[in-house]
C-alpha positions in Angstrom: 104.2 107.5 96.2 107.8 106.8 95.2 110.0 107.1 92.1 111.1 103.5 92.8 111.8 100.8 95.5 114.2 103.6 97.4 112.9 106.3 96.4 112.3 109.7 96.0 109.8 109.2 98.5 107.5 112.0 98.4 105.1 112.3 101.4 101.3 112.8 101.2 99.8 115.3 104.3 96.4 116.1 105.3 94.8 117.2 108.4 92.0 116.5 110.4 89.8 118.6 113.1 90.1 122.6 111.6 86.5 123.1 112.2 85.3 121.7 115.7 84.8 123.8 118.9 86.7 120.9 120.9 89.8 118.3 120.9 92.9 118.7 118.7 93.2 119.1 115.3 95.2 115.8 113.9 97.9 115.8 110.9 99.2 112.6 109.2 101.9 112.3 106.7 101.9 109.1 103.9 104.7 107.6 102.2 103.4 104.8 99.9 105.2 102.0 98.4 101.9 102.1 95.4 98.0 103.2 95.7 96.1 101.1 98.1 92.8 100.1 96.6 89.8 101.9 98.1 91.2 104.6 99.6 90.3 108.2 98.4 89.2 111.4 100.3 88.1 110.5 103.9 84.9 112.7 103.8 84.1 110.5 100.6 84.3 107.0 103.1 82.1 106.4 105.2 82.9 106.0 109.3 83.0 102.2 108.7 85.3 102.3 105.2 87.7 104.4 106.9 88.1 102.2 109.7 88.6 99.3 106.8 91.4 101.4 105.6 93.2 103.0 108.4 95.1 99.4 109.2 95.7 98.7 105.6 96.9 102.1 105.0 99.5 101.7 108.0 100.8 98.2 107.2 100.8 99.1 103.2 103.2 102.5 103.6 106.5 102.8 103.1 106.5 105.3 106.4 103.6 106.9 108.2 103.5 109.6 110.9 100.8 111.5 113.1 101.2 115.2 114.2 99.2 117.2 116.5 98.3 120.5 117.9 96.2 120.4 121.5 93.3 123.0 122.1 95.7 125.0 123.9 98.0 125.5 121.3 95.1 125.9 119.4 94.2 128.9 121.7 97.3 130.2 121.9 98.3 130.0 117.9 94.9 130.4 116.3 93.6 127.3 114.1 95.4 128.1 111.0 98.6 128.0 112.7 97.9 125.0 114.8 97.0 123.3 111.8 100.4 123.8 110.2 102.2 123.4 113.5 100.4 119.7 113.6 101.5 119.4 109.6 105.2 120.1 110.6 105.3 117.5 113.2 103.8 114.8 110.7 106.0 115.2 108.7 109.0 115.5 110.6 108.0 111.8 112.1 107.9 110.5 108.8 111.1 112.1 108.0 112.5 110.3 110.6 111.7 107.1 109.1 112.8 107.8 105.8 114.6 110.4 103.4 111.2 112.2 102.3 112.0 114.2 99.0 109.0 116.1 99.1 105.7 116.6 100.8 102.5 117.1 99.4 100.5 119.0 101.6 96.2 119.4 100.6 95.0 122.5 100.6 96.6 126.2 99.5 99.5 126.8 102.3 102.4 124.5 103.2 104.0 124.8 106.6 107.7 126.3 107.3 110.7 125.0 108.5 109.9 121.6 106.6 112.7 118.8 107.0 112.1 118.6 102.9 110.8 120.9 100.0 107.1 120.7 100.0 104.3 121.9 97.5 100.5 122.5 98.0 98.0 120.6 96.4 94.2 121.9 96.1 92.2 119.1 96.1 94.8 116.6 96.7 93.2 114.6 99.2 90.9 112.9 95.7 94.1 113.4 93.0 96.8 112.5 95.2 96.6 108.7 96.8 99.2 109.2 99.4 97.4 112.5 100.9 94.1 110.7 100.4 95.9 107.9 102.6 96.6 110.8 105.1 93.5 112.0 105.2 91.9 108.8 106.4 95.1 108.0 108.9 93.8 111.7 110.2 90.1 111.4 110.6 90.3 108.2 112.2 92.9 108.7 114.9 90.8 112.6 115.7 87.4 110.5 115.6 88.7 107.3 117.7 90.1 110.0 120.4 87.2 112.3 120.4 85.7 108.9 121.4 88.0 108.4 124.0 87.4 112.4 125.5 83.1 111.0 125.6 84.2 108.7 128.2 86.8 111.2 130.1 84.0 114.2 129.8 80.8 112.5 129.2 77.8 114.3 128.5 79.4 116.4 125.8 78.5 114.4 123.3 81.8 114.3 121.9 81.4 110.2 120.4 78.7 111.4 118.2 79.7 114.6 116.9 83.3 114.8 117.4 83.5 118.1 118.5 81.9 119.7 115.4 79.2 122.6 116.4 75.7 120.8 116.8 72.7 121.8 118.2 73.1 119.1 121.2 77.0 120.2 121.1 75.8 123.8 121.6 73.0 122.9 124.3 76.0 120.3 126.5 77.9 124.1 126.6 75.3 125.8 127.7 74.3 123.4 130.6 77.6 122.4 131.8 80.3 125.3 130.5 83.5 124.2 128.7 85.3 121.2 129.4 89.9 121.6 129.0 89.3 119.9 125.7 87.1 123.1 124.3 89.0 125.7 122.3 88.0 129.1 124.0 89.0 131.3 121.3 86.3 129.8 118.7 83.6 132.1 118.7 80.6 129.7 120.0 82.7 128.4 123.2 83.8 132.0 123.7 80.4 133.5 123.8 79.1 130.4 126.2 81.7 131.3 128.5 80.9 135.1 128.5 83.3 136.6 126.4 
């Protein structure tokens, strides 16, 4: 949301992808001209009203960025800071487009080294329309390339379950070992590999 037709423009952030045992985890930062209609919390749309929204989300904003952290970096960082490394790039894309005053960032814990102040929100991604709008730019860029890794490592299962730790997800590791898309240092990938 802004304070006017320039501005302050104040950024809306939210991830997706903290959870799965494969593919990146996927940050978007918002800058909205005004609420979009229909747009709340992407794990209160379903698959098909997210895709609805994704396009009107992009050509409605102000500015919009994507940010990202690989399963390697994953590996390397841990999730939590992969999650804010992915945040930080977000948001310094959309900073790039415009002067962002603030971001609001879901969740408890902002990332460092921001190109603007920034604040945590709890719950923002249902009080807050422009992280809401994140949150759906998120999910459906994680879920449209988890689609994409199905086709480059079929038999995963990654289309349906996106990575996320389901039974058939768990059985795919156990017949066929980790693909460079899995995160070895969660727990359940580790322990199929032997660690």
């Amino acid at each position: 949301m802004t304070g006017g037709a320039g501005g302050p423009w104040v950024a809306g952030v939210d991830e997706a992808g903290r959870g799965p045992w494969a593919g990146p985890v996927v940050a978007a930062a918002v800058v909205l001209h005004a609420p979009i209609p229909g747009v709340t919390d992407s794990k209160r749309l379903t698959a098909r009203a997210r895709e609805r929204a994704a396009p009107l989300i992009r050509e409605g904003a102000a500015a919009w960025a994507l940010g990202r952290a690989e399963a390697e970096e994953i590996d390397a960082l841990n999730i939590r800071q992969a999650t804010l490394l992915a945040m930080r790039r977000a948001v310094a894309g959309v900073s790039a487009s415009l002067p962002v005053a603030e971001a609001r960032v879901d969740g408890r814990e902002v990332p460092r080294e921001l190109p603007c102040p920034a604040r945590a929100v709890v719950g923002g991604d249902a009080a807050e329309p422009a992280i809401a709008a994140a949150s759906v730019l998120a999910k459906t860029q994680r879920d449209a390339e988890m689609v994409a890794l199905d086709e480059l490592y079929p038999g995963y299962g990654f289309a349906q379950h996106k990575g996320y730790g389901t039974a058939a997800h768990r059985q795919a590791l156990e017949a066929r070992g980790a693909c460079p898309v899995h995160r070895r240092s969660f727990a359940p990938v580790r322990r199929v590999l032997g660690g």
